[in-house]
C-alpha positions in Angstrom: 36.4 -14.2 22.4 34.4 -17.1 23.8 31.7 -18.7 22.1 29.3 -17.2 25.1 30.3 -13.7 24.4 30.0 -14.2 20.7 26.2 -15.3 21.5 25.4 -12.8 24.3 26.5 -9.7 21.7 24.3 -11.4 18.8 21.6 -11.5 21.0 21.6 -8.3 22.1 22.3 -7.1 18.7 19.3 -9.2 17.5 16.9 -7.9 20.8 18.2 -3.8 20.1 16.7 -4.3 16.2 13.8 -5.4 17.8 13.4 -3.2 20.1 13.9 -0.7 17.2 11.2 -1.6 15.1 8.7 -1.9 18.0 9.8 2.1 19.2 9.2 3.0 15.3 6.1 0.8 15.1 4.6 2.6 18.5 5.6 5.9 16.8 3.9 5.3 13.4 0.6 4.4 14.8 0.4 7.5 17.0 1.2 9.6 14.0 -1.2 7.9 12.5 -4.1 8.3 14.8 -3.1 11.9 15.7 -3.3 12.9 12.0 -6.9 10.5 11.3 -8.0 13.2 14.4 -6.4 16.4 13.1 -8.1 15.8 9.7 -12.1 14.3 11.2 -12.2 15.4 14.8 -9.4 17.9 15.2 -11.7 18.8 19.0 -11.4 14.8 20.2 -7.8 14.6 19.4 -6.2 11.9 22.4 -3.3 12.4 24.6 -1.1 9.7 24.4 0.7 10.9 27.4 -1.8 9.7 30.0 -2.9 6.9 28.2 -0.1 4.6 28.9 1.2 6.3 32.2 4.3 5.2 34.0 5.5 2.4 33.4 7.3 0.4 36.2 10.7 -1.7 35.0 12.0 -5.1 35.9 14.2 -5.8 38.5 17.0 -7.5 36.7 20.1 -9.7 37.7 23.3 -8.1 38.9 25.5 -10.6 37.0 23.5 -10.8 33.9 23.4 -6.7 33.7 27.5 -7.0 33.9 27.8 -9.7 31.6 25.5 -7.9 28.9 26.8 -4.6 29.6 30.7 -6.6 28.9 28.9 -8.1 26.1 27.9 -4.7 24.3 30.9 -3.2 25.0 33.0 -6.3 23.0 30.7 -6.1 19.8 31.2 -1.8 20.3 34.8 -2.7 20.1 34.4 -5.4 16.9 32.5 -3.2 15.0 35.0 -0.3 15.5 37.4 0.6 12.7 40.1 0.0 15.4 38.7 -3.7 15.9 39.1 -4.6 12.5 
């Protein structure tokens, strides 16, 4: 494995906790707020589903999509029992 691999599956290792904790963040302060409104104002309680809307995604590079996707699937392979 070359030492660009190595740092492209760290870094996506490293981005996907990230990406983690921000999902679970998100998730805990909606909980939150929708339980503060059940309890005080059960008849205001928000919709998150039209708050935020539809997000549009980024048009990304064709070679850095392969080499990340190549990437993921080395470190799936390392961190298998048959990679070890």
């Amino acid at each position: 494995m070359s030492l660009r691999e190595y740092d492209l599956i760290t870094r996506a290792g490293i981005t996907a906790k990230k990406d983690a904790i921000a999902v679970q963040r998100v998730l805990n302060q909606e909980l939150g707020t929708l339980i503060s409104y059940a309890f005080h104002k059960p008849e205001k309680m928000p919709d998150f589903t039209k708050v935020n809307g539809a997000k549009t995604t980024k048009k990304s590079n064709r070679k850095q999509g392969v080499a990340r996707l190549r990437a993921a699937f080395v470190g799936m392979h390392v961190q298998s029992k048959k990679g070890r």
